[in-house]
C-alpha positions as CSV (number, residue, x, y, z in Angstrom):
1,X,-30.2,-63.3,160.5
2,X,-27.0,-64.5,158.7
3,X,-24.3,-64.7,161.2
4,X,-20.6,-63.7,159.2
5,X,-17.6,-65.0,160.2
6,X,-14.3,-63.6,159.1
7,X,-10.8,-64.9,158.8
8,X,-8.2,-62.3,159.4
9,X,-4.7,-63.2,158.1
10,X,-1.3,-61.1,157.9
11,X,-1.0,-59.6,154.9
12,X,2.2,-57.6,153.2
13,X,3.1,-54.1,152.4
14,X,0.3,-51.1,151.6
15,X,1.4,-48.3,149.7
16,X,0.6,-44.8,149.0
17,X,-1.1,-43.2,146.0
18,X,0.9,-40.5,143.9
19,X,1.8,-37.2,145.5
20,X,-1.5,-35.6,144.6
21,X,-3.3,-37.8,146.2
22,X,-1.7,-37.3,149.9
23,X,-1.1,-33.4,149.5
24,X,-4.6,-33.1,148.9
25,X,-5.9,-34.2,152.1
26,X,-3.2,-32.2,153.8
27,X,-4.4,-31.0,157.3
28,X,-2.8,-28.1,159.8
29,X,-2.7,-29.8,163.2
30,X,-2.3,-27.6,166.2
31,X,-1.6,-28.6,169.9
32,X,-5.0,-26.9,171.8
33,X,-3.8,-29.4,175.4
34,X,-1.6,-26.9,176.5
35,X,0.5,-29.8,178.3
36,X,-2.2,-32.2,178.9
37,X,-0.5,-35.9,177.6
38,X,-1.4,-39.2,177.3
39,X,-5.1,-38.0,176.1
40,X,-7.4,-41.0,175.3
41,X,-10.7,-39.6,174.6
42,X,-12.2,-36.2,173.6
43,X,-15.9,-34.9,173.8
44,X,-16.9,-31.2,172.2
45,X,-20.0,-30.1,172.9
46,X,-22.5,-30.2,170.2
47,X,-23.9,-27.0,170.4
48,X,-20.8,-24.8,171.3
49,X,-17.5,-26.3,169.8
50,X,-15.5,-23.8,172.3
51,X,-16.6,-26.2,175.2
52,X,-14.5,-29.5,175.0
53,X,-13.7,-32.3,177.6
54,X,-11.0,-34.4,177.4
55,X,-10.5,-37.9,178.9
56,X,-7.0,-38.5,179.9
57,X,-4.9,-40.9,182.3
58,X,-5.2,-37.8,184.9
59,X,-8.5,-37.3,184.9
60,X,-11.3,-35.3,183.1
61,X,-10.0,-31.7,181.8
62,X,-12.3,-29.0,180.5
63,X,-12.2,-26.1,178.3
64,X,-14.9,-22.8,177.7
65,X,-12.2,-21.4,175.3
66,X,-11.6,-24.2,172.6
67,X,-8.2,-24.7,174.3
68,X,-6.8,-21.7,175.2
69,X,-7.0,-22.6,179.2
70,X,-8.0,-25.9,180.7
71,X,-9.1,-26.8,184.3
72,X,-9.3,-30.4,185.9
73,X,-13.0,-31.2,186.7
74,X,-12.2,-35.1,187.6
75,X,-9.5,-36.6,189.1
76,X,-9.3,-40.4,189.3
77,X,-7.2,-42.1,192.4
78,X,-5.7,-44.9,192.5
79,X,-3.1,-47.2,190.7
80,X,-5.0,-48.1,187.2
81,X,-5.7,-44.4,186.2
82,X,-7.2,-43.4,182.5
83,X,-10.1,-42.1,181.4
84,X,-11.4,-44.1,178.4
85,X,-14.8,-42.4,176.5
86,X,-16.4,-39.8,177.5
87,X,-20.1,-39.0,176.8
88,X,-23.3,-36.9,177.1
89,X,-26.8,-37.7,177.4
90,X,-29.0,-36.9,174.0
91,X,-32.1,-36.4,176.5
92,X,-29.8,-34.0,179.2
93,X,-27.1,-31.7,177.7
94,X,-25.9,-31.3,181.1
95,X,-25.3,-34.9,182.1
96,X,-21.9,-35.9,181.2
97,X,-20.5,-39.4,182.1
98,X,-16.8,-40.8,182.1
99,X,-15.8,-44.1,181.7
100,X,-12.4,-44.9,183.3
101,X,-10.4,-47.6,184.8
102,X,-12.2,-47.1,187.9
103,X,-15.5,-47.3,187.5
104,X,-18.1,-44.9,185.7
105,X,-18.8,-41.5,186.9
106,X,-21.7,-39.0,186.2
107,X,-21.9,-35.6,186.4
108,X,-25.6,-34.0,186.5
109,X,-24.1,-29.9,186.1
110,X,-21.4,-30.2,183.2
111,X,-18.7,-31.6,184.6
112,X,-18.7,-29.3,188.2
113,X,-19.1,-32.1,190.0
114,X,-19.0,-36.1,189.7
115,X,-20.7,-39.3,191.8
116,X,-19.3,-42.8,190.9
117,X,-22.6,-44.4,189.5
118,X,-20.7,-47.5,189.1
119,X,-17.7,-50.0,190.6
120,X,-16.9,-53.6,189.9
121,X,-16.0,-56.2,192.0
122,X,-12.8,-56.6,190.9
123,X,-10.2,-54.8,188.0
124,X,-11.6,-56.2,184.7
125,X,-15.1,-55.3,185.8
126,X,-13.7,-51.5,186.9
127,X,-12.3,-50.9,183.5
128,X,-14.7,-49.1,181.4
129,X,-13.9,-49.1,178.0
130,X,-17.7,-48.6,176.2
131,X,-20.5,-46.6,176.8
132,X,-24.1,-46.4,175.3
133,X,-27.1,-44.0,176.7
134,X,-30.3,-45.2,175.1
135,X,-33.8,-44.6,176.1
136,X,-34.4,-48.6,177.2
137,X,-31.1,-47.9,179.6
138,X,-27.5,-47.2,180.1
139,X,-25.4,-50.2,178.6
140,X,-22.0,-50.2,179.6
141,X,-18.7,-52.4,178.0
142,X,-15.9,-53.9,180.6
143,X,-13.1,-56.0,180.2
144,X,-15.6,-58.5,182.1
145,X,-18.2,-58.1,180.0
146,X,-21.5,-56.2,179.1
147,X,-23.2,-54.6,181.8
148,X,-26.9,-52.1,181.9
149,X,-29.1,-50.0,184.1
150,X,-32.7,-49.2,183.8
151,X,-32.4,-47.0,186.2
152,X,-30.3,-44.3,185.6
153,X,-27.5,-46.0,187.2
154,X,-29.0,-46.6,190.6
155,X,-28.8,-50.6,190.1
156,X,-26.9,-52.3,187.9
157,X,-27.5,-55.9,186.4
158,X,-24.9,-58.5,183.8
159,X,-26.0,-59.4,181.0
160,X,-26.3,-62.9,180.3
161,X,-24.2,-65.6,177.4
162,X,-21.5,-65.1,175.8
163,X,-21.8,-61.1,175.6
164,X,-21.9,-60.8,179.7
165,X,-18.4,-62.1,179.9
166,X,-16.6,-61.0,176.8
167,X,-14.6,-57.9,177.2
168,X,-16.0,-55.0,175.2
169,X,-13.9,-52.9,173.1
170,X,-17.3,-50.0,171.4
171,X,-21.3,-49.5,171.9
172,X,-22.5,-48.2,168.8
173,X,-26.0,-47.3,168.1
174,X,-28.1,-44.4,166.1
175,X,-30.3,-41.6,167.0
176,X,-32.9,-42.4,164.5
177,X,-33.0,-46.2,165.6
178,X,-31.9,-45.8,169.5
179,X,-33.4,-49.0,170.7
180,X,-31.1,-51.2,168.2
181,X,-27.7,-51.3,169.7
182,X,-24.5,-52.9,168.8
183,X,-22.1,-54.2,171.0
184,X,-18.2,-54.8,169.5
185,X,-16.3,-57.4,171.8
186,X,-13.7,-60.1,171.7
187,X,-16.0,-62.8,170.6
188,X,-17.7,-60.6,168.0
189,X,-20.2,-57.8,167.6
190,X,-23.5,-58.4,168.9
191,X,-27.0,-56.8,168.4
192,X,-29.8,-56.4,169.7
193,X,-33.1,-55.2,168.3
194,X,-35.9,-53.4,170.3
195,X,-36.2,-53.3,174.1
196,X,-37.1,-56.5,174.3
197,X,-35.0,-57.9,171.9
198,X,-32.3,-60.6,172.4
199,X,-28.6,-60.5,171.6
200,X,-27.4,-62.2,168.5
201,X,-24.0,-62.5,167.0
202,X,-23.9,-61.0,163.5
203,X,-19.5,-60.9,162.8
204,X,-16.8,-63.1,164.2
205,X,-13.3,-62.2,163.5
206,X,-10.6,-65.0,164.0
207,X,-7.0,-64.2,164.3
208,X,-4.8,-66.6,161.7
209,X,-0.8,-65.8,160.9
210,X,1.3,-67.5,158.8
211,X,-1.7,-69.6,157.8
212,X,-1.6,-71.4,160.8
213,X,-5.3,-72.9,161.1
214,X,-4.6,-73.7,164.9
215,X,-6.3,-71.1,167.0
216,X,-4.0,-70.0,170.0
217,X,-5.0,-70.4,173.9
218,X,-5.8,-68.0,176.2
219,X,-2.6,-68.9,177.6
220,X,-0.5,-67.9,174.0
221,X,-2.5,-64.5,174.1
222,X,-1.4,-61.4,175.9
223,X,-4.1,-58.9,177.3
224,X,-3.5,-56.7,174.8
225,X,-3.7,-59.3,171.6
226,X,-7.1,-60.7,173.1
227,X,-8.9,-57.9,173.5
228,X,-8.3,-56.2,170.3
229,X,-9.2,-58.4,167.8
230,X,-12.3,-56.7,166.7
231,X,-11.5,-52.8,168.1
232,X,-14.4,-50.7,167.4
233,X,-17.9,-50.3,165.7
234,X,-19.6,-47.0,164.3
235,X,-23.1,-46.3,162.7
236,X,-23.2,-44.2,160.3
237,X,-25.4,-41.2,161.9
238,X,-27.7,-40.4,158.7
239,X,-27.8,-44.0,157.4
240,X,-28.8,-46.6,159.8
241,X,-28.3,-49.6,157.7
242,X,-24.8,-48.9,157.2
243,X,-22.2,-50.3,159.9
244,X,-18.5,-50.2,160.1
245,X,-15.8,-52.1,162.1
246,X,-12.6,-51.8,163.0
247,X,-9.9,-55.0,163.0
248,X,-6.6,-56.2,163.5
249,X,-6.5,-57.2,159.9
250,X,-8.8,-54.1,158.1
251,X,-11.8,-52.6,157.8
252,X,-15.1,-54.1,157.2
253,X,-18.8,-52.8,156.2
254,X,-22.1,-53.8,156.3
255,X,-25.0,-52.2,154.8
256,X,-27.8,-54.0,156.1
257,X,-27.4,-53.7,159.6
258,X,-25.2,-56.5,159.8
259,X,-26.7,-59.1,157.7
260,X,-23.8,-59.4,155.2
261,X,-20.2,-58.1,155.5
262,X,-17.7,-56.5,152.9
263,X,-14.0,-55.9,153.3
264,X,-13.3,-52.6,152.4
265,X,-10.3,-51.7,150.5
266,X,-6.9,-51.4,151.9
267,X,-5.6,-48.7,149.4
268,X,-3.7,-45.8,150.6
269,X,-3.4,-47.1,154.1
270,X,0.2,-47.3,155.4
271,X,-1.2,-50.4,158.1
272,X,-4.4,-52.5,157.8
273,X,-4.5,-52.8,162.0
274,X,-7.0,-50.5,162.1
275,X,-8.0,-49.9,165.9
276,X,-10.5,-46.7,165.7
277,X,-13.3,-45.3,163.0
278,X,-15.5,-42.9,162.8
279,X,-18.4,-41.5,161.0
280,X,-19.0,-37.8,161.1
281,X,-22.8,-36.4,161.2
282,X,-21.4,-35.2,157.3
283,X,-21.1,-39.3,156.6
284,X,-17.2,-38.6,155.8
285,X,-15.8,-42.0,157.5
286,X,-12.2,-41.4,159.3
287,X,-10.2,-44.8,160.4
288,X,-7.2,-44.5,162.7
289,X,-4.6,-47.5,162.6
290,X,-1.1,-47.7,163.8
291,X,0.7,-45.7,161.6
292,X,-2.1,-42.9,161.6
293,X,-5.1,-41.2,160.4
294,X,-7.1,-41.2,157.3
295,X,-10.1,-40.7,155.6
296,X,-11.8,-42.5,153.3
297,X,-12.7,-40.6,149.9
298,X,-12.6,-41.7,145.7
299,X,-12.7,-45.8,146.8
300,X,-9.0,-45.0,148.7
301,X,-7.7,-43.7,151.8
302,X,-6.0,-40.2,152.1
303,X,-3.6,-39.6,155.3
304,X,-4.7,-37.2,157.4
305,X,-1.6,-37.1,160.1
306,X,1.3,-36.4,158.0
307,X,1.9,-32.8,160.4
308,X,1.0,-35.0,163.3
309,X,3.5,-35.4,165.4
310,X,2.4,-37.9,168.5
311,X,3.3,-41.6,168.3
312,X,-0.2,-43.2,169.3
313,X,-3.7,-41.5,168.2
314,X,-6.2,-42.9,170.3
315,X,-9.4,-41.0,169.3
316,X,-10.8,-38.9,166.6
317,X,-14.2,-36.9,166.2
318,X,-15.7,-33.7,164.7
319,X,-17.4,-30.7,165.2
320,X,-20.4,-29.2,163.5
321,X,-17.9,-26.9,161.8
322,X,-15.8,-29.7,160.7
323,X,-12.9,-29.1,162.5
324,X,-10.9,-32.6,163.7
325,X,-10.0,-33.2,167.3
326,X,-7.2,-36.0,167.6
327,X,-6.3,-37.5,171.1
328,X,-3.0,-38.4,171.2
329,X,-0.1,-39.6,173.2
330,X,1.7,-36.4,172.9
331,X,-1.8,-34.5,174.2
332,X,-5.1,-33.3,172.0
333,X,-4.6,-31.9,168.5
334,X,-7.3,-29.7,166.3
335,X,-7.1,-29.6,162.8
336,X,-8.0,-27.0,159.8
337,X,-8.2,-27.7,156.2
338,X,-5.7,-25.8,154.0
339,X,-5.1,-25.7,150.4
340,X,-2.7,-29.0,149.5
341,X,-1.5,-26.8,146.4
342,X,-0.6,-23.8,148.1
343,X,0.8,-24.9,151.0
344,X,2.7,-28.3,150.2
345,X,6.1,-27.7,150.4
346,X,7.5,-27.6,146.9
347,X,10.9,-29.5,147.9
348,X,9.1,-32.2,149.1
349,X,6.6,-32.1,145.9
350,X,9.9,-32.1,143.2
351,X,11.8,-34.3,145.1
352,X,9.3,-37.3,145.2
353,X,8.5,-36.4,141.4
354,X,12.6,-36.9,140.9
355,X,12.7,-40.4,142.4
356,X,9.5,-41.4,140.6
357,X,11.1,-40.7,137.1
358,X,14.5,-42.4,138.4
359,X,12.1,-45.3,139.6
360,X,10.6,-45.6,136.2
361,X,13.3,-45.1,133.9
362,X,15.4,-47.8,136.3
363,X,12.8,-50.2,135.9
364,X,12.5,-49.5,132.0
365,X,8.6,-49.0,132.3
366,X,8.2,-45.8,130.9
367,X,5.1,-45.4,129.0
368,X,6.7,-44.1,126.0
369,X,8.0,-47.7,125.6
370,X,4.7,-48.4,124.5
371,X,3.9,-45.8,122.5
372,X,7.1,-46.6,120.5
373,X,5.9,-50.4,120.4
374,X,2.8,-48.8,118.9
375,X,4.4,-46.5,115.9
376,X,6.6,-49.3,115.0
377,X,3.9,-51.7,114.6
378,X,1.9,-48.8,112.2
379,X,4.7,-48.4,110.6
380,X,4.8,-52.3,109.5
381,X,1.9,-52.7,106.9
382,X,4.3,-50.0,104.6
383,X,7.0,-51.9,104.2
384,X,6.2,-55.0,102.1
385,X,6.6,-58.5,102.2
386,X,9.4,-59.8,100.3
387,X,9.0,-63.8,99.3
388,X,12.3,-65.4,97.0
389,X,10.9,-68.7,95.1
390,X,13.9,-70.9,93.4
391,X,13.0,-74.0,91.8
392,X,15.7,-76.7,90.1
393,X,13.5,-78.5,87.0
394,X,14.6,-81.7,85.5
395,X,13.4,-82.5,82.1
396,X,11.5,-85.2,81.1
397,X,14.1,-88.7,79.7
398,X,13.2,-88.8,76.3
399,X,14.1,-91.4,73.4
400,X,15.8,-90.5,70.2
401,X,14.3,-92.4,67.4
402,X,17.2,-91.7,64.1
403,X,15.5,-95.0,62.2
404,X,18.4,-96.2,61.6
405,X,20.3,-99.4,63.1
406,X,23.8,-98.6,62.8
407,X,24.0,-95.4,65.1
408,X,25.5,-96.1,68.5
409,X,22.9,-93.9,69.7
410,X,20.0,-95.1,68.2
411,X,17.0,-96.2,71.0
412,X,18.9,-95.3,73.8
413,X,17.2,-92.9,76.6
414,X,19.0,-89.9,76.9
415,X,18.5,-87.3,80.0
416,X,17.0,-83.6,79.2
417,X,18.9,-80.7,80.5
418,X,18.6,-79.2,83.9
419,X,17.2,-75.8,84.7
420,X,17.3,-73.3,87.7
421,X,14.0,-70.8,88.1
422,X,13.9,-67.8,90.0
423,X,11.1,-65.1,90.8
424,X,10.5,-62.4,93.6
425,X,7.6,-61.4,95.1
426,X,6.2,-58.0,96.8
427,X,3.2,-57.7,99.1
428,X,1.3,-55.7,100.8
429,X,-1.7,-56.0,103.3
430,X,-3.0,-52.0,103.3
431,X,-5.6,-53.2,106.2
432,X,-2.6,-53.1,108.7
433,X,-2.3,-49.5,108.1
434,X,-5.1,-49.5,109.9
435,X,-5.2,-52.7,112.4
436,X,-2.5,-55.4,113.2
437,X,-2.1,-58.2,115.5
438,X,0.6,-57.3,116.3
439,X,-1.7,-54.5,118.7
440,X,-3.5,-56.9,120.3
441,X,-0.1,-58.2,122.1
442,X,1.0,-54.7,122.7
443,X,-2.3,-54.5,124.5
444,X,-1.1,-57.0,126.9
445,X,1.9,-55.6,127.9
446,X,0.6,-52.1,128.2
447,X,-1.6,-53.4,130.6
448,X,1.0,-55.5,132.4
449,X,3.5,-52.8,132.2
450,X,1.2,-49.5,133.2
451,X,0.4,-52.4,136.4
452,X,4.1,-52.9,136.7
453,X,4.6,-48.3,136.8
454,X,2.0,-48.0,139.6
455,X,3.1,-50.5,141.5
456,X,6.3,-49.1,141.8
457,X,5.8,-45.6,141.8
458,X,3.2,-46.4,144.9
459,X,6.3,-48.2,146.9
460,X,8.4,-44.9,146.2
461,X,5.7,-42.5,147.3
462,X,5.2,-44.8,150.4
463,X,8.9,-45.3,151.2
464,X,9.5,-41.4,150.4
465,X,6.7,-40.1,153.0
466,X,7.3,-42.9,155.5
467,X,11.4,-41.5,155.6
468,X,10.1,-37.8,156.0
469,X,7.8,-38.9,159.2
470,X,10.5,-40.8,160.6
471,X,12.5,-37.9,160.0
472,X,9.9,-35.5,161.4
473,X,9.8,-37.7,164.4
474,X,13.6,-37.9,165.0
475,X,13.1,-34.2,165.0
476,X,11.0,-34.1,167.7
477,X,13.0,-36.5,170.5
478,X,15.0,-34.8,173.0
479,X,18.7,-35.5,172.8
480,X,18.7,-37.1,176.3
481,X,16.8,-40.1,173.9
482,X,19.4,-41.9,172.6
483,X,17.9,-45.1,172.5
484,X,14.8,-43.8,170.5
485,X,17.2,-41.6,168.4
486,X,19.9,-44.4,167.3
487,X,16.5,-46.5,166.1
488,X,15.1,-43.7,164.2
489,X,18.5,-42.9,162.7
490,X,18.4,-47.1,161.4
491,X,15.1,-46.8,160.2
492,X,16.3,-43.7,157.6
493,X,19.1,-45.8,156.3
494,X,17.1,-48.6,155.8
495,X,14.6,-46.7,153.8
496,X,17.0,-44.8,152.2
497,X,18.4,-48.2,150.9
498,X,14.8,-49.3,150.3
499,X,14.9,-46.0,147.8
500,X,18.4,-46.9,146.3
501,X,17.3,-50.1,145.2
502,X,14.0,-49.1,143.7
503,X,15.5,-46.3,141.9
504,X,19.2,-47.7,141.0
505,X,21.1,-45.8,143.9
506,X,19.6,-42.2,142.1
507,X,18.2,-41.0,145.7
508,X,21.3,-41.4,147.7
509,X,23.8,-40.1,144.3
510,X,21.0,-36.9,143.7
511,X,18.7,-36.5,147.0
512,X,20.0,-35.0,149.8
């Protein structure tokens, strides 16, 4: 199988599309945690969407109400605390297990009670960050590496190479194809093929900034930066052959089952470090980077989070009914569609539209430019071509012959007399009524110009939306925050000067 390897290097700014595009993804989020924070994994039951576990650094929480009341069913001890994924068994809709920083627990009676099924030797081992129940075994991703059970989780064995000692970040795998399982982890994402089957690297990811070929040392690495190169791997659920992983530096798909490897498109997302995706049973794909969550639909992303408000989202999944469940910082947010038309606030829509036009008509790329270009050009081939010719002609020297030989002027060569021509000319080419050259070069800059107009109008709309979230969140820190507050406060005057410049100071002299 061809192995891929991928070079991920810093890239610049990504930009929103126009106004329409991010109103019409437009979600209704709403707090169901009543309280519960720091929430790094949800679970809602497949067949009744009202049942839901979350995963958070207190313990396991359930609900039988779809968030109306809550009640701890796992509490984990000690000083490392989180729970990281949670998970039931396809073959036992009552077997539920957690994976947390302290091992993995199991619970046989939905969630009542829980066994620890599994405990490292040391921290790195504890921490359970993957999980994977398939019928060849339980797999199971650390920060030390990959680890399985035949048995249910009686007795536990690592797995050899490179994949046994490289912390794990995802276990994906599909219900169609259980027994082929993919493993994401620092030094790549692994598969493995059939019960028998041995593991083979199919996408490396290398870190590179400032194109700087010289890979760094464990020692120039933090935790953090190590073990998130490649972050997570999904399979699609109705279409095996089609993989997706999440990076540091994008978003990459194969549809092969790993064979070969395509970057996806960065377009519409406000930051490539993409560090969760998803695939719903619908095949709708949702990523989740630093700056929030979208979905991808029409060859772009669309923003999902703008009502958000939580600073880190950790997890995202569905329902059958297609409602979103986002785990949070700030606790565990559901989401409902609503009409992007109806409900977008028509401020916000008029105001963006006002600094576009400012934007354009500062930057002199209005599209009626062209079309003026255009009507001149037609206009040419009825006004002729005017062409003056003047010519000075000499005459000829001629010799007088008198026949006589007493005239002074007999046989001498005398010079003619000089004259000055004149004419004008008119022309017309009646084909350029039709066609010109001169379109051909209006082409050009049409192209370059309408390039120049999105371009811009994207780095507004960005700019624009990124101000009202940092806005939103200012609203949303407690005064006792001054710390947070004063940087907030900085970041709207920087991108209100951002706005200034790209608009010629309109936003600051019209926008309040």
């Amino acid at each position: 199988m061809k192995k891929c390897i991928v070079v991920l290097a810093a890239t610049g700014v990504f930009v929103l599309n126009f106004v329409v595009g991010v109103f019409a993804s437009e979600l209704a989020w709403e707090d169901i945690g009543r309280g519960i924070l720091d929430v790094k994994s949800v679970l809602v039951t497949p067949d009744n969407p009202n049942i839901i576990y979350i995963g958070a650094s207190a313990g396991v929480f359930k609900t039988e109400d779809a968030g109306a009341t809550w009640r701890t069913v796992l509490s984990i001890d000690g000083q490392n605390k989180g729970v990281n994924f949670l998970l039931i068994d396809p073959q036992d809709k009552l077997t539920l297990y957690a994976a947390t920083s302290q091992g993995l627990y199991q619970s046989v009676n939905a969630g009542r009670n829980w066994s620890r099924i599994f405990q490292g030797k040391n921290t790195s081992e504890n921490a359970c960050a993957a999980l994977g129940i398939l019928p060849s075994g339980i797999y199971l991703g650390t920060k030390a590496g990959l680890f399985f059970s035949k048995d249910k989780g009686r007795t536990w064995h690592k797995e050899s190479g490179r994949i046994g000692n490289s912390p794990a970040s995802a276990i994906a795998y599909n219900a169609v194809e259980p027994d082929c399982i993919y493993v994401a982890c620092l030094d790549g994402v692994f598969k493995k093929q059939g019960r028998e089957g041995t593991w083979e690297r199919i996408f490396v990811a290398l870190g590179k900034e400032n194109n700087d070929d010289k890979p760094e040392t464990d020692e120039e690495k933090d935790e953090e930066s190590r073990f998130s190169e490649i972050k997570y791997i999904c399979v699609d659920p109705n279409n095996g052959n089609y993989l997706y992983i999440a990076t540091g530096q994008g978003i990459y798909r194969s549809k092969d089952k790993g064979k070969t490897w395509e970057a996806m498109t960065d377009y519409g997302l406000l930051n490539r470090d993409t560090k969760f995706i998803a695939v719903s049973g619908k095949s709708a794909l949702y990523a989740v980077t630093k700056s929030g969550a979208f979905e991808y639909k029409g060859e772009r992303w669309q923003e999902l989070s703008f009502n958000l408000i939580c600073n880190d989202i950790r997890f995202l999944t569905q329902d059958n009914s297609g409602n979103l469940y986002a785990a949070c910082d700030k606790g565990l947010f559901k989401a409902s569609v609503r009409s992007a038309v109806n409900d977008a606030p028509s401020n916000i829509v008029s105001k963006i539209r006002e600094i576009q036009e400012a934007a354009i008509k500062y930057a002199e790329v209005q599209p009626e430019k062209i079309q003026r270009w255009r009507n001149q050009a037609a206009k040419k081939a009825i006004l002729p071509q005017v062409s003056i010719g003047i010519d000075r002609n000499t005459t000829d020297l001629w010799h007088w012959e008198g026949g006589s030989t007493t005239k002074a002027d007999d046989d001498v060569l005398q010079r003619g007399r000089d004259s000055l021509d004149w004419d004008v000319s008119l022309t017309w080419d009646l084909g350029e009524l039709i066609w010109n050259e001169n379109q051909t070069a209006i082409d050009v800059r049409s192209k370059l110009m309408a390039e120049l107009r999105d371009g811009i109008l994207d780095e507004v709309t960005k700019t624009y939306f990124e101000r009202v979230r940092v806005e939103m969140e200012l609203d949303g820190l407690s005064i006792e925050d001054k710390k947070k507050r004063a940087e907030k406060e900085l970041r709207l005057q920087e991108l209100a000067a951002s706005l200034d410049a790209l608009t010629g100071g309109y936003f600051s002299a019209h926008i309040k």
